[in-house]
C-alpha positions as CSV (number, residue, x, y, z in Angstrom):
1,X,-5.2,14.6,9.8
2,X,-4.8,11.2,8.4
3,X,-2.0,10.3,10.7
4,X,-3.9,10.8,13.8
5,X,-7.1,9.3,12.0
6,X,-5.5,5.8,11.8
7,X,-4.3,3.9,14.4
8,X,-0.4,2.5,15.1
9,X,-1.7,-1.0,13.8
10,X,-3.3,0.5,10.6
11,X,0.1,2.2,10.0
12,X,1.8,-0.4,10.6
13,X,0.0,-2.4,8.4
14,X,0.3,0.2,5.6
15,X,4.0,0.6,5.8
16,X,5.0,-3.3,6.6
17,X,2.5,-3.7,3.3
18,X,4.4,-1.3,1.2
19,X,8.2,-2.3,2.3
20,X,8.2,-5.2,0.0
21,X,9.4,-5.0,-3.4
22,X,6.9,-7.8,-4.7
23,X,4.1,-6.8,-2.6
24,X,4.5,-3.0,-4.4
25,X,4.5,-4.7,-7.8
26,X,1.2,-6.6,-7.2
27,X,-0.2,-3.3,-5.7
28,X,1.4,-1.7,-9.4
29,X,0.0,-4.8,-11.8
30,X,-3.5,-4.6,-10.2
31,X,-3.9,-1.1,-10.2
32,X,-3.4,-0.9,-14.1
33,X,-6.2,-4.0,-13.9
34,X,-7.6,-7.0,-11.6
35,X,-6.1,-9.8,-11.3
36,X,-6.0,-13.7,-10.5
37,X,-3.7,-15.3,-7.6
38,X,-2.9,-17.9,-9.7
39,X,-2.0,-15.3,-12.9
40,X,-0.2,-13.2,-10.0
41,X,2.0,-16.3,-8.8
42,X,3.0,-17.1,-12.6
43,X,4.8,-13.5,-12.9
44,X,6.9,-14.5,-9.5
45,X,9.6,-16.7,-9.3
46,X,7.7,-17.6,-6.0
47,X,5.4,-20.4,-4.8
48,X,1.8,-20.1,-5.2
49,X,1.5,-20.0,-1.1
50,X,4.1,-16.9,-1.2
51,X,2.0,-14.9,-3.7
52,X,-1.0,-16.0,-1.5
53,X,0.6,-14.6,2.0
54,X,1.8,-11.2,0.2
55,X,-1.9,-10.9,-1.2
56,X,-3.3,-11.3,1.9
57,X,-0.8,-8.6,4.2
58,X,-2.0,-6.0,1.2
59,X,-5.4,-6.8,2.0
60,X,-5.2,-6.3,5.7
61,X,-3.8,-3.1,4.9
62,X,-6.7,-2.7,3.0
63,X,-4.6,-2.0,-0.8
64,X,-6.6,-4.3,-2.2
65,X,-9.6,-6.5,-2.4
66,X,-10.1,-10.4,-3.3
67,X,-13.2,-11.7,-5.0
68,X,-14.2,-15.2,-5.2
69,X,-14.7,-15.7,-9.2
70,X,-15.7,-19.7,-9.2
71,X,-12.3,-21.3,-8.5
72,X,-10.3,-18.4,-9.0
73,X,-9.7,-15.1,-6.3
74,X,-9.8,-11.8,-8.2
75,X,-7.1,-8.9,-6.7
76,X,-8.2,-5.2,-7.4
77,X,-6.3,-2.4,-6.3
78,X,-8.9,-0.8,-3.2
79,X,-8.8,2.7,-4.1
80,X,-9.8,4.3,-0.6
81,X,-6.9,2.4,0.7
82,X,-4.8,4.0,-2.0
83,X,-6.3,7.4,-1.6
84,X,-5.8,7.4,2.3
85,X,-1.6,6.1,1.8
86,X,-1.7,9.4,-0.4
87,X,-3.1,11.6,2.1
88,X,-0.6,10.3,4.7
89,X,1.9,10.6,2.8
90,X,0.9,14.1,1.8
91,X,0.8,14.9,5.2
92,X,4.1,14.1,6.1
93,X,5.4,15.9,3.1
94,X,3.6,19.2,4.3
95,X,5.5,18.6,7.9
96,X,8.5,18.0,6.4
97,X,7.8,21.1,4.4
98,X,6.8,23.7,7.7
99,X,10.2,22.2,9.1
100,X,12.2,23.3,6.5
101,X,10.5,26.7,6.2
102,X,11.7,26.5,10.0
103,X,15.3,25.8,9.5
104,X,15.3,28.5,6.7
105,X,14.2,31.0,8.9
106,X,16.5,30.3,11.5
107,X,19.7,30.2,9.3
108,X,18.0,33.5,8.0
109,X,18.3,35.4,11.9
């Protein structure tokens, strides 16, 4: 199971990443294709140094990747990061799913 697989910090990381509305967008924008810090910053009515910091909490939490491209920093969406949110979340769905079967079965007795 992916939720005993990763540890509380990792979960953390993953969740805190994800609660932010512009750090989902940049997950979004460079998951459709890469893109430059700098180009990032110009969609956000934020400073450079903002788009900076939420770039770097997604790539703690491993969502994406940076590349050094002469002056600029490249973001990519990281797909094994991607694919491992999906099988947490999948996982949770499926207990969310046995405890409803539960309660069903209860209200049925």
């Amino acid at each position: 199971m992916v939720v005993h697989e990763l540890k509380e910090i990792e979960l953390d990381r993953l969740f805190q990443a994800l609660a932010d509305a512009t750090r989902r967008d940049i997950v979004a924008r460079v998951l459709t294709s890469e893109s430059s810090v700098s180009g990032l910053a110009a969609r956000y009515d934020m400073s450079f140094a903002a788009v900076q910091k939420h770039v770097a909490v997604l790539e703690r939490a491993l969502l994406v990747t940076k590349e050094k491209r002469g002056r600029e920093q490249i973001v990519r969406a990281h797909p094994e990061g991607l694919g491992r949110v999906q099988r947490l979340l999948d996982e949770y769905e499926k207990i969310w799913l046995q405890r409803l079967g539960r309660i069903a079965e209860i209200l049925e007795q």
